[in-house]
C-alpha positions as CSV (number, residue, x, y, z in Angstrom):
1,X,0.0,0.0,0.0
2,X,1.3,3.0,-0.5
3,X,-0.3,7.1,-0.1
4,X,0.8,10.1,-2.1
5,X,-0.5,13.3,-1.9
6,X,-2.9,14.7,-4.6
7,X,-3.3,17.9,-6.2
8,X,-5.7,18.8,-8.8
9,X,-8.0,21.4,-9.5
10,X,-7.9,25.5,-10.6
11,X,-3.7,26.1,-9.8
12,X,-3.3,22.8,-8.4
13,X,-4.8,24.2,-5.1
14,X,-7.0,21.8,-3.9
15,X,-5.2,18.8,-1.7
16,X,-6.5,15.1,-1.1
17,X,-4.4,11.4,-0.3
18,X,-4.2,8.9,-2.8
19,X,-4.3,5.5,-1.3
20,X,-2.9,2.6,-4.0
21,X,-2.8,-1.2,-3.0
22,X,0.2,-3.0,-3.7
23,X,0.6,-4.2,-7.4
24,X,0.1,-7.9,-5.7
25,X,-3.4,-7.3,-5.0
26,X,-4.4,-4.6,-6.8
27,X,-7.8,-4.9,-8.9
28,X,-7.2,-3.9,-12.5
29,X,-10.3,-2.2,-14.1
30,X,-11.6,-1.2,-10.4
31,X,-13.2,2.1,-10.2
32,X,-11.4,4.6,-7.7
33,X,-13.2,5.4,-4.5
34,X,-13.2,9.2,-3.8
35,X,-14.3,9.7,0.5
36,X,-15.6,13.6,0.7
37,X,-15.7,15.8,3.6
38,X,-18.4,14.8,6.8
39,X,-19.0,18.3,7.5
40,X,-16.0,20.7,8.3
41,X,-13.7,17.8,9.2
42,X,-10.8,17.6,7.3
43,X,-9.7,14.6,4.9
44,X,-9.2,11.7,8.0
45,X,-12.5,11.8,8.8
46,X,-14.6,11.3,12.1
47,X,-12.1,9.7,14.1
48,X,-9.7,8.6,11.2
49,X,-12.7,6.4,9.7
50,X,-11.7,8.0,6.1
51,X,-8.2,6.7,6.6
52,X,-9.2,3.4,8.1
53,X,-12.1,2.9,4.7
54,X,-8.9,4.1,2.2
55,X,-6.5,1.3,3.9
56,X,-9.3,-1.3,4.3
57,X,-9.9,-0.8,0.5
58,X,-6.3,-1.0,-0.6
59,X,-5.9,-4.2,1.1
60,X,-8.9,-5.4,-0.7
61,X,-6.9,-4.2,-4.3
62,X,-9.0,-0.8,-4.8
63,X,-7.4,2.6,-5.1
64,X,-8.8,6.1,-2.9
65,X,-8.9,9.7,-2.9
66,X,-9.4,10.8,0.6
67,X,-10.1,14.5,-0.9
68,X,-10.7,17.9,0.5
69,X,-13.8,19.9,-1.2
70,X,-12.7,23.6,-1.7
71,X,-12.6,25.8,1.1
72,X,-11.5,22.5,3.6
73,X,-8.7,21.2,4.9
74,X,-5.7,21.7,2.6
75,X,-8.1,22.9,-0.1
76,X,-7.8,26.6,-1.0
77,X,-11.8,28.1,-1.5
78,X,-12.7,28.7,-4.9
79,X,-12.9,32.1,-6.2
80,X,-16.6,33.7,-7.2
81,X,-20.1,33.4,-5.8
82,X,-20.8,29.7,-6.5
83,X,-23.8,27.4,-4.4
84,X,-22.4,24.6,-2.2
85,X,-23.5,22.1,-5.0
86,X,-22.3,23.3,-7.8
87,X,-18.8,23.6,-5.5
88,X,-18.8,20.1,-4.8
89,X,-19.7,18.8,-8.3
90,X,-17.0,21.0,-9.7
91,X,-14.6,19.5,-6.7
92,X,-15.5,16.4,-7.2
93,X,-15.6,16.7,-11.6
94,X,-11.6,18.2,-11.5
95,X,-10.6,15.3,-9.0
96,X,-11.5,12.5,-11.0
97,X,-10.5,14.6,-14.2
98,X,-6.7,14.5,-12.6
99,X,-7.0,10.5,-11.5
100,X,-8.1,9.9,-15.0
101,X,-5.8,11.5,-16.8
102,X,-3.0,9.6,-13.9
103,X,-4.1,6.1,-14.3
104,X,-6.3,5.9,-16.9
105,X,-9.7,5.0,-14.3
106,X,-12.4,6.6,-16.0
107,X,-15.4,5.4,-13.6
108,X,-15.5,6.3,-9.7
109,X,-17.4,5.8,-6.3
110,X,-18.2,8.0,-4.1
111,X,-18.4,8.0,-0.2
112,X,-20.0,10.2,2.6
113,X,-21.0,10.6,5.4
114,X,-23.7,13.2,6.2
115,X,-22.9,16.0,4.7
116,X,-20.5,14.4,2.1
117,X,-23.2,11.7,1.4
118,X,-25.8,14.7,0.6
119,X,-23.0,15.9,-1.7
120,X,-22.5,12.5,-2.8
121,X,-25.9,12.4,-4.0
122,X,-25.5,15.6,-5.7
123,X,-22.9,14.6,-8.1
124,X,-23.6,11.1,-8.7
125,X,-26.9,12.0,-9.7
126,X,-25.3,14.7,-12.0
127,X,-22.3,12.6,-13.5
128,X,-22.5,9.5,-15.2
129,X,-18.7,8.6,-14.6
130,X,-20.0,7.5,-10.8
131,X,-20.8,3.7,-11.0
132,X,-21.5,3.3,-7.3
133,X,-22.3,4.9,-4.5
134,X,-21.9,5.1,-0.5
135,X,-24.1,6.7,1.2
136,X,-23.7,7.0,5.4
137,X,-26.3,8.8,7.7
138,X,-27.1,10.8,4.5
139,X,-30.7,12.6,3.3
140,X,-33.5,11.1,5.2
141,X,-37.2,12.1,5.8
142,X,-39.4,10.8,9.0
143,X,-42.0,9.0,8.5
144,X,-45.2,7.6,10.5
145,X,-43.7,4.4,11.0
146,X,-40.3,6.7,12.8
147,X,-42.8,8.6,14.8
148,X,-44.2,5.3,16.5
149,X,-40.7,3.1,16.5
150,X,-38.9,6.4,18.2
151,X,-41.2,7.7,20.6
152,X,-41.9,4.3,21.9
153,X,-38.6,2.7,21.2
154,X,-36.6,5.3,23.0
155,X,-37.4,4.3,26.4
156,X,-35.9,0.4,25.4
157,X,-32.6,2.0,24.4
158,X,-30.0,2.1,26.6
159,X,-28.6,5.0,25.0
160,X,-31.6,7.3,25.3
161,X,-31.2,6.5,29.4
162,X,-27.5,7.2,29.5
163,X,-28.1,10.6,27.6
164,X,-30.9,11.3,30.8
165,X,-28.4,10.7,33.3
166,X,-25.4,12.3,31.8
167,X,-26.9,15.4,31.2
168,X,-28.8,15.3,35.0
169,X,-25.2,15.3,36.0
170,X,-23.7,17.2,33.6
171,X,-26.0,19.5,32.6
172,X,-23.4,22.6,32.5
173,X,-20.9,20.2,30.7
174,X,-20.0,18.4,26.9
175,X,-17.2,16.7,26.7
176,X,-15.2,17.7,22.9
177,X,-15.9,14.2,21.7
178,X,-20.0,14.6,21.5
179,X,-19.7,18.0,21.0
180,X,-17.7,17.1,17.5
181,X,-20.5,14.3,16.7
182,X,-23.1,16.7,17.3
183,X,-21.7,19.2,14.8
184,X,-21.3,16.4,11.9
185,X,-25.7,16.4,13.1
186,X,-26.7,19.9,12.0
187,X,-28.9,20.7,9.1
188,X,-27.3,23.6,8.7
189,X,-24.9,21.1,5.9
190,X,-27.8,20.4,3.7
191,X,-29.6,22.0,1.3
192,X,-33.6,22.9,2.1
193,X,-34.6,22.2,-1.6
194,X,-34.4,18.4,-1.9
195,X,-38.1,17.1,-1.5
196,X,-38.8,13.4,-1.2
197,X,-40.2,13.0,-4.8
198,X,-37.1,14.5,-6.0
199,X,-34.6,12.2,-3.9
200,X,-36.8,9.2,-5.2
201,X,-36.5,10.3,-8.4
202,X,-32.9,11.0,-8.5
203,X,-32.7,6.8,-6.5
204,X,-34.8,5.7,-9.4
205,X,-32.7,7.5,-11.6
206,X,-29.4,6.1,-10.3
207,X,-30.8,2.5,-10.6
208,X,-31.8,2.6,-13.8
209,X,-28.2,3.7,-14.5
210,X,-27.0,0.2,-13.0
211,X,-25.4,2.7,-9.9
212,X,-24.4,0.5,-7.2
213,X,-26.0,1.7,-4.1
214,X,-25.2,1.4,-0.1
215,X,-26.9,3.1,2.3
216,X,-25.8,2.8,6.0
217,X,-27.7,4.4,9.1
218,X,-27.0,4.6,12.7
219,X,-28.9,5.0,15.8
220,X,-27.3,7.9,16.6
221,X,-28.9,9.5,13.4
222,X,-31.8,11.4,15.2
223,X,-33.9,11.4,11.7
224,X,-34.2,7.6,11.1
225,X,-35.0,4.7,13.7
226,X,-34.6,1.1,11.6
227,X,-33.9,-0.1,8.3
228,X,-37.9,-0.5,7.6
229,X,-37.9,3.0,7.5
230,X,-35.8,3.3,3.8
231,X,-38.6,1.5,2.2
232,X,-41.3,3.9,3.9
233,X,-39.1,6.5,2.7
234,X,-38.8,5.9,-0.7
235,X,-40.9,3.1,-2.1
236,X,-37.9,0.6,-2.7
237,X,-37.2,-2.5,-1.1
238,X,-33.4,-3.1,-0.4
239,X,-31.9,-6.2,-1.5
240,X,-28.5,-8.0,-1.4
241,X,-27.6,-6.5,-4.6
242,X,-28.1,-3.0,-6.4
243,X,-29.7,-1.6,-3.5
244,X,-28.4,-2.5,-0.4
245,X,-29.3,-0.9,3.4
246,X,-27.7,-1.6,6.9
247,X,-29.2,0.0,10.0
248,X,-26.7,-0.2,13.3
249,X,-28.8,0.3,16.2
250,X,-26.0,0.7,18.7
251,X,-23.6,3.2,16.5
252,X,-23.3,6.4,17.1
253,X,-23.1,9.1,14.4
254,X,-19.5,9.7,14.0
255,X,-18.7,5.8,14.4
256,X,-16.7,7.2,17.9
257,X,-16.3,3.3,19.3
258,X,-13.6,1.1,17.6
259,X,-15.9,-1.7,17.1
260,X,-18.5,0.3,15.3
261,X,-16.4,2.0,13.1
262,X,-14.1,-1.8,12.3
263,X,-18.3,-3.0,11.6
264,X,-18.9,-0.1,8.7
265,X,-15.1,-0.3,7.6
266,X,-15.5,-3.7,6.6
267,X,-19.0,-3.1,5.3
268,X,-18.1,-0.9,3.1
269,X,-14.9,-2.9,1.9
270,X,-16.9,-5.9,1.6
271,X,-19.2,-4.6,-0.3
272,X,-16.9,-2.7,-2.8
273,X,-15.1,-5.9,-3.6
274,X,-18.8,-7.8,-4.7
275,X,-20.1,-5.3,-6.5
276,X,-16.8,-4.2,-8.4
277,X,-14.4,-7.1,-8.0
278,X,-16.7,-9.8,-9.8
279,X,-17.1,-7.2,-12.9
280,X,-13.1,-6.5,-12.8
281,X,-12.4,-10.7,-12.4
282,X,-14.5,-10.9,-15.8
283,X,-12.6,-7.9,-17.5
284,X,-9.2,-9.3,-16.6
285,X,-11.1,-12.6,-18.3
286,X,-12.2,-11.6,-21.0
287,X,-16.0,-12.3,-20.1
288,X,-18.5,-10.1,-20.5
289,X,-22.5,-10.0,-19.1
């Protein structure tokens, strides 16, 4: 494995880590993961979970772009009035421009969590060069069946009794490790014009496109209480395939406990090599489907 620093976009002024696996193991005709920003933090990630998902995914023979969107990080802001979205798409558009024109990859994945799966969403929907998708604690919308599982399910939950306690006792205090998941929470990072018809139709849309899709929700997501709740959501049922959904009831939103964050690490990995390792066994082949 080995990481090299990335430049790319207007001056060479935006910054990201290029993670390659060893020639050994590497997967030829593998799309390249690119991991954006969860909110303000920088390119590591929540707790290094960026850096654990690149290294995870090398091992597995799969190259990454832990990147900086403009304005984060090492990533000098981009000059003009331009909206949040069209920043990231034009972010995320010169990155891949600079790994294609590197190595040749002309197809990528993208990964985020919260705001960086919103942003995600944005540009995959927008750019047919994304093949897959990773979507963590992303755009969700509550629905009768979260009303009645959360308000009712919240007194079962160890965790909704600890928070009680904790802030009986601590009441004037936050320690900086919640206060950092906390700020990864606010709505403040997504936009207010996304309606649920138009995030279905932008799933349906991706589908059709044969987009590989992962969604991944924790408990300590205050919008979403179960993975029943996708298909009240949007209409879809998840599967073991295209469309695939994991709901971890005792995570909390930044993945702050080892074990929860070395669970999604290797869901994500695992899931990368099915859904792109059988299609770049066949190219290496010579057999196509």
């Amino acid at each position: 494995m080995n990481e090299t620093i990335c430049s790319f976009g207007p001056n060479d002024s935006m910054f990201g880590v290029l993670t390659t696996p060893d020639d050994s193991v590497r997967m030829d005709g593998a799309p390249i993961a690119l991991i954006l920003n969860a909110g303000i933090v920088h390119r590591i990630g929540p707790f290094r979970m960026h850096v654990d998902i690149a290294r995870q995914l090398a091992d597995k023979g799969i190259s990454t772009l832990r990147l900086d969107l403009s304005g984060l990080g090492g990533s000098a802001p981009r000059t003009g009035k331009i909206e949040a979205e069209d920043r990231a798409q034009m972010d995320v558009g010169d990155a891949m421009d600079c790994l294609t024109k590197q190595t040749g990859v002309e197809k990528f994945v993208l990964l985020g969590l919260c705001s960086g799966a919103y942003n995600a969403h944005q540009v995959a929907v927008k750019d047919q060069r994304i093949v897959g998708s990773v979507f963590m604690d992303g755009i969700v919308f509550r629905t009768v069946g979260f009303f009645f599982r959360h308000q009712i399910g919240r007194f079962f939950r160890f965790r909704f009794w600890r928070n009680v306690i904790k802030h009986r006792l601590m009441r004037s205090e936050q320690s900086g490790v919640e206060a950092d998941g906390n700020s990864l929470a606010e709505s403040e990072f997504f936009g207010e014009d996304l309606s649920k018809d138009t995030v279905v139709n932008d799933l349906k849309g991706l589908l059709n496109r044969g987009v590989e899709l992962l969604f991944l929700y924790t408990d300590g997501y205050d919008d979403i209480c179960g993975r029943s709740q996708f298909k009240e959501m949007y209409g879809l049922r998840p599967d073991n395939g295209q469309l695939q959904v994991e709901y971890y009831p005792k995570s909390e939103h930044t993945f702050r406990l080892v074990e929860n964050r070395k669970v999604a690490c290797e869901r994500v990995a695992n899931w990368f090599e099915d859904r792109f390792g059988r299609a770049s066994a066949r190219v290496q082949s010579g057999v196509t489907s």
